[in-house]
N, CA, C and O of each residue as an XYZ file, in Angstrom:
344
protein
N      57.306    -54.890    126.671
C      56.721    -56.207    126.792
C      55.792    -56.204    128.005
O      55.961    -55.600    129.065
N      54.777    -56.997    127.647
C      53.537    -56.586    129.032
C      54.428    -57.892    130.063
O      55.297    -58.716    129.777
N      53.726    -57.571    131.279
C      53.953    -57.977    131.976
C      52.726    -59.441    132.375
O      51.497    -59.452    132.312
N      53.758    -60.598    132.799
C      53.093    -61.908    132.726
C      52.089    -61.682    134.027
O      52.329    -61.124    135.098
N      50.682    -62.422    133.469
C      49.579    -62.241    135.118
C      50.312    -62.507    135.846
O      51.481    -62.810    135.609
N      49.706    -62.445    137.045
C      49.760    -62.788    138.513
C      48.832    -64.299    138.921
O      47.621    -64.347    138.704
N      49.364    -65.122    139.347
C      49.217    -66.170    139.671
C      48.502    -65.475    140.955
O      48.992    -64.677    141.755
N      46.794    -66.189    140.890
C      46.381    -65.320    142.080
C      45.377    -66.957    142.510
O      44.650    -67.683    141.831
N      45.780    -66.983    143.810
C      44.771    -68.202    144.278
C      43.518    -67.821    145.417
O      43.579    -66.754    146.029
N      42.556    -68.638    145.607
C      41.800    -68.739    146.907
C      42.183    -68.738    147.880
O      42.265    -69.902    148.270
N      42.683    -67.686    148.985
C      43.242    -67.769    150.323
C      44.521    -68.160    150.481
O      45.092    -68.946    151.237
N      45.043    -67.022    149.091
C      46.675    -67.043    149.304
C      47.453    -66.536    150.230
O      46.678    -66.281    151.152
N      48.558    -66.221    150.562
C      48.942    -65.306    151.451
C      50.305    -64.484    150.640
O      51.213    -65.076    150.055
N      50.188    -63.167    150.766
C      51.396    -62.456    149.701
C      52.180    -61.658    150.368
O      51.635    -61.032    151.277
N      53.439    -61.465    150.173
C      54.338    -60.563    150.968
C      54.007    -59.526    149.247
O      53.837    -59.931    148.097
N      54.033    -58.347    149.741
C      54.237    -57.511    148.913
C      54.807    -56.329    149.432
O      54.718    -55.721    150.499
N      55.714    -56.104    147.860
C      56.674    -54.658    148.084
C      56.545    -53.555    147.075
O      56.475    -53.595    145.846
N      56.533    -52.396    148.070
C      56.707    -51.147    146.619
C      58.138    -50.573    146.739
O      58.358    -50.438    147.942
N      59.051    -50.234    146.119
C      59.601    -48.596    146.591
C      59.659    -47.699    145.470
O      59.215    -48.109    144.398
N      60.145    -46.517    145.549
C      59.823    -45.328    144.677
C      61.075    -45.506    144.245
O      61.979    -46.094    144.839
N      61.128    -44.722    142.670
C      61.830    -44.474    141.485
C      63.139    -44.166    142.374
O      62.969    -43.326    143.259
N      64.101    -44.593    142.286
C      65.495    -44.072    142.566
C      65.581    -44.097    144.314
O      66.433    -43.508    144.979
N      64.695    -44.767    144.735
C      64.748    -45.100    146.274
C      63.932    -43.338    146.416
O      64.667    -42.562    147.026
N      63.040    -42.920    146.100
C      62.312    -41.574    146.413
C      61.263    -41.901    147.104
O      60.573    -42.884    146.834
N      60.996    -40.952    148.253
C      59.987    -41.107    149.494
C      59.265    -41.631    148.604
O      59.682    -41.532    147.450
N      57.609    -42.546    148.904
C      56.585    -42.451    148.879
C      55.719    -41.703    149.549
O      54.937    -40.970    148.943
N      55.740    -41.789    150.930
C      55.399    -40.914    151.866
C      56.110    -40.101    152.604
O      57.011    -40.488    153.348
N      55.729    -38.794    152.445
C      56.906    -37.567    152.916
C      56.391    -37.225    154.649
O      57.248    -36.989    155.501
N      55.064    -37.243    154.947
C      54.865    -36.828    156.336
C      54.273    -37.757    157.029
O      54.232    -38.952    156.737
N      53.653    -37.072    158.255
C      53.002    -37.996    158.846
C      51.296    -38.305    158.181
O      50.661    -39.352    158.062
N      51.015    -37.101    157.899
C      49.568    -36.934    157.206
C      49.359    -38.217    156.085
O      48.404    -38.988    155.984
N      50.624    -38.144    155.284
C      50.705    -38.954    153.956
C      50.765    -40.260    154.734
O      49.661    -40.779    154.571
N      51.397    -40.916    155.376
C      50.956    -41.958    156.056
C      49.836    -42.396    156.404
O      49.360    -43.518    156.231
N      49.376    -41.432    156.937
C      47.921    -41.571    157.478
C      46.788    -41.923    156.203
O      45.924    -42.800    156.227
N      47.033    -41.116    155.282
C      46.137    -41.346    153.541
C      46.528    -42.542    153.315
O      45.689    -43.442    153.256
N      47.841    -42.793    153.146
C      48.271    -44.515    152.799
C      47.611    -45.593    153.542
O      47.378    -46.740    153.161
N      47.286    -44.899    154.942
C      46.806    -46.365    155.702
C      45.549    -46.367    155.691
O      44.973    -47.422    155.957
N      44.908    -45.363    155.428
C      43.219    -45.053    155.521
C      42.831    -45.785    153.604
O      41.793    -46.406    153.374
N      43.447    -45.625    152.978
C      43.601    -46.222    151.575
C      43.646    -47.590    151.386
O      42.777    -48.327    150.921
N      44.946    -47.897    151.869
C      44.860    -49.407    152.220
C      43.703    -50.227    153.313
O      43.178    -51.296    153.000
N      43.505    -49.709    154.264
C      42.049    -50.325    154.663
C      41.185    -50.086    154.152
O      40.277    -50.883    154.386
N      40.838    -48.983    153.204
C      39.732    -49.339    152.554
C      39.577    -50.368    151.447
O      38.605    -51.119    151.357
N      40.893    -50.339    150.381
C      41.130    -51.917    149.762
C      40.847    -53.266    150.263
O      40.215    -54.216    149.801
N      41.781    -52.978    151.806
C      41.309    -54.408    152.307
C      39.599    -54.541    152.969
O      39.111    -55.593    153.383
N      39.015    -53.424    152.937
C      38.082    -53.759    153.437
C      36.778    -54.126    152.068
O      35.848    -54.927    152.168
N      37.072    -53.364    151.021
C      36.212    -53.182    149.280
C      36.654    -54.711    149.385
O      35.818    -55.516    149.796
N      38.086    -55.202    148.988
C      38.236    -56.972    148.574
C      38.261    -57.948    149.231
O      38.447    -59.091    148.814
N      38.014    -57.493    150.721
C      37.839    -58.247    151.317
C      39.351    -59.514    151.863
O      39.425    -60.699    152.189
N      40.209    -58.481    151.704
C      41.742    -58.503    152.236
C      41.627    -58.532    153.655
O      40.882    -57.866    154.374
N      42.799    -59.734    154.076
C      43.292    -60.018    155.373
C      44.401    -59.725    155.837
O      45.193    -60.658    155.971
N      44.869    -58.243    156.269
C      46.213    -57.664    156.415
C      46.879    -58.490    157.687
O      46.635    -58.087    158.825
N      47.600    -59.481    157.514
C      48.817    -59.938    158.430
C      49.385    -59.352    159.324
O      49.330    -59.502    160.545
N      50.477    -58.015    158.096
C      51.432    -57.121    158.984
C      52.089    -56.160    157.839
O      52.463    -56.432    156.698
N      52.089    -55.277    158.366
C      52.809    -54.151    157.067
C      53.970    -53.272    157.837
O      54.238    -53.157    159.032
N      54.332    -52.912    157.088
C      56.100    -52.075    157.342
C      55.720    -50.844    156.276
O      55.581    -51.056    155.072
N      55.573    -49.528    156.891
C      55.390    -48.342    155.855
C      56.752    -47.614    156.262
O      57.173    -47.580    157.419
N      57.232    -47.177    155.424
C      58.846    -46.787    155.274
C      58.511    -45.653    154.182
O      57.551    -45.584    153.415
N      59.783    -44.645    154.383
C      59.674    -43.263    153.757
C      59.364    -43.343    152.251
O      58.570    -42.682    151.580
N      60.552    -44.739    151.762
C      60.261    -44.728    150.285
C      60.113    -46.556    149.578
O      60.588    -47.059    148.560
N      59.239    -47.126    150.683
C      58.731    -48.285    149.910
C      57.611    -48.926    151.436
O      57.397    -48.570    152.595
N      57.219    -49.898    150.619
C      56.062    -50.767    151.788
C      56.791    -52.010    152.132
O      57.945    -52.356    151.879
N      56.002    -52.489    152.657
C      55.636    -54.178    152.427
C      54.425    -54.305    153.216
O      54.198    -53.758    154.295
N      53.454    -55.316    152.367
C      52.660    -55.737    153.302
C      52.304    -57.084    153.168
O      52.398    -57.549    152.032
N      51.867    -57.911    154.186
C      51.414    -59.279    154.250
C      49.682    -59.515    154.308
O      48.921    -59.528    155.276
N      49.472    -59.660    153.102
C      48.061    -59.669    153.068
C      47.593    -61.394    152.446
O      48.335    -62.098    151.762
N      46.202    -61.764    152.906
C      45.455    -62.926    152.286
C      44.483    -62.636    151.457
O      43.502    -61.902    151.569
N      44.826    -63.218    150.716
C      43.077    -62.601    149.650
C      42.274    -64.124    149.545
O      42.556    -65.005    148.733
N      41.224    -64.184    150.567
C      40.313    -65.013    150.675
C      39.243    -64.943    149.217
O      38.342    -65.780    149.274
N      39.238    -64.167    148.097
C      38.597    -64.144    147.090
C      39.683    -64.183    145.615
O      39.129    -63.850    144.567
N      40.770    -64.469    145.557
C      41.366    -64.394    144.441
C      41.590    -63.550    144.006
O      41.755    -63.726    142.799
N      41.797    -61.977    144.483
C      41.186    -60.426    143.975
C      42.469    -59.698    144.249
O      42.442    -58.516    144.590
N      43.967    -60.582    144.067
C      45.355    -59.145    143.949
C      45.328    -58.329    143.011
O      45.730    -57.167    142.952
N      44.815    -59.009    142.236
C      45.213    -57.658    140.975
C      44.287    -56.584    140.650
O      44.422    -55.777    139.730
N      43.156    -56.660    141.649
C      42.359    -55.680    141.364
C      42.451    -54.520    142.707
O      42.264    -53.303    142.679
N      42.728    -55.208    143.587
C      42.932    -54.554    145.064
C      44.323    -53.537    144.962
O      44.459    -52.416    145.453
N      45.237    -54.282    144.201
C      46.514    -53.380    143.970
C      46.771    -52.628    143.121
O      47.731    -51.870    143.260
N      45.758    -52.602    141.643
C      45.457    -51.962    140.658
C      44.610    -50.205    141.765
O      44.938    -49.034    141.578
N      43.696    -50.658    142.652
C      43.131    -49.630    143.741
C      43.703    -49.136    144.058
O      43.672    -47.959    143.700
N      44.629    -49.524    144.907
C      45.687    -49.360    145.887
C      47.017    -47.970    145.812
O      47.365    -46.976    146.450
N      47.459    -48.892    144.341
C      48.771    -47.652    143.795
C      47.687    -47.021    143.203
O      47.516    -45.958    143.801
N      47.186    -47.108    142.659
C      46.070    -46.024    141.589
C      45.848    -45.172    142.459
O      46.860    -44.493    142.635
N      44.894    -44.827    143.185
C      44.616    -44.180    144.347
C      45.994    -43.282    144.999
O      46.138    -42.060    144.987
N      46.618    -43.979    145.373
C      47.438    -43.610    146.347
C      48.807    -42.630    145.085
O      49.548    -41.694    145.385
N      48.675    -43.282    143.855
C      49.504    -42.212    143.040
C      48.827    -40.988    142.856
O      49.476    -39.985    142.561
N      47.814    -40.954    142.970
C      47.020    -39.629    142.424
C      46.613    -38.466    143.795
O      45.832    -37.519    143.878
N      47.651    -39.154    144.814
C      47.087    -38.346    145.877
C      48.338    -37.821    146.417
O      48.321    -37.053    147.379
C-alpha cells in the first residue's frame, strides 16, 4: 500500500528521523559522517532548508529543519537517495 503524502506547509518546522534496518549503522566512520553532513547541506542549501539542530548517531538521525518553500518531499527524496548510494 503506497504511502499517504506528506502534509507539507510554507515555513513549517519538522523534527525528522531515520534509523537503519534492524538498528544497523548508517554511518560507520568518521569520513561517512562527514559525506552525510556535506550532503545534507547541500539539500539544505539546493531547497533552501533552515537546519535548527541535528543529532547524527551511528545508526539513525534526527534533524530539525524549516522549509520556507513547501519542498520536504523533494529535499528528502535527495537526501536518502544520495546518501543510500554512497
Amino acid at each position: 500500500m503506497a504511502r499517504p503524502p506528506r502534509l507539507e506547509f510554507v515555513g513549517a518546522l519538522y523534527h525528522i528521523t531515520l534509523q537503519g534496518d534492524r538498528r544497523e549503522d548508517i554511518v560507520e566512520t568518521d569520513d561517512d559522517r562527514s559525506l552525510f553532513l556535506s550532503v545534507f547541506s547541500d539539500v539544505c542549501e539546493r531547497h533552501n532548508w533552515r537546519c535548527h539542530a541535528y543529532c547524527l548517531m551511528s545508526n539513525r538521525y534526527h534533524l530539525l529543519v524549516e522549509t520556507p518553500d513547501a519542498n520536504l518531499s523533494k529535499g528528502m527524496r535527495q537526501l536518502n537517495g544520495v546518501h543510500t548510494k554512497l
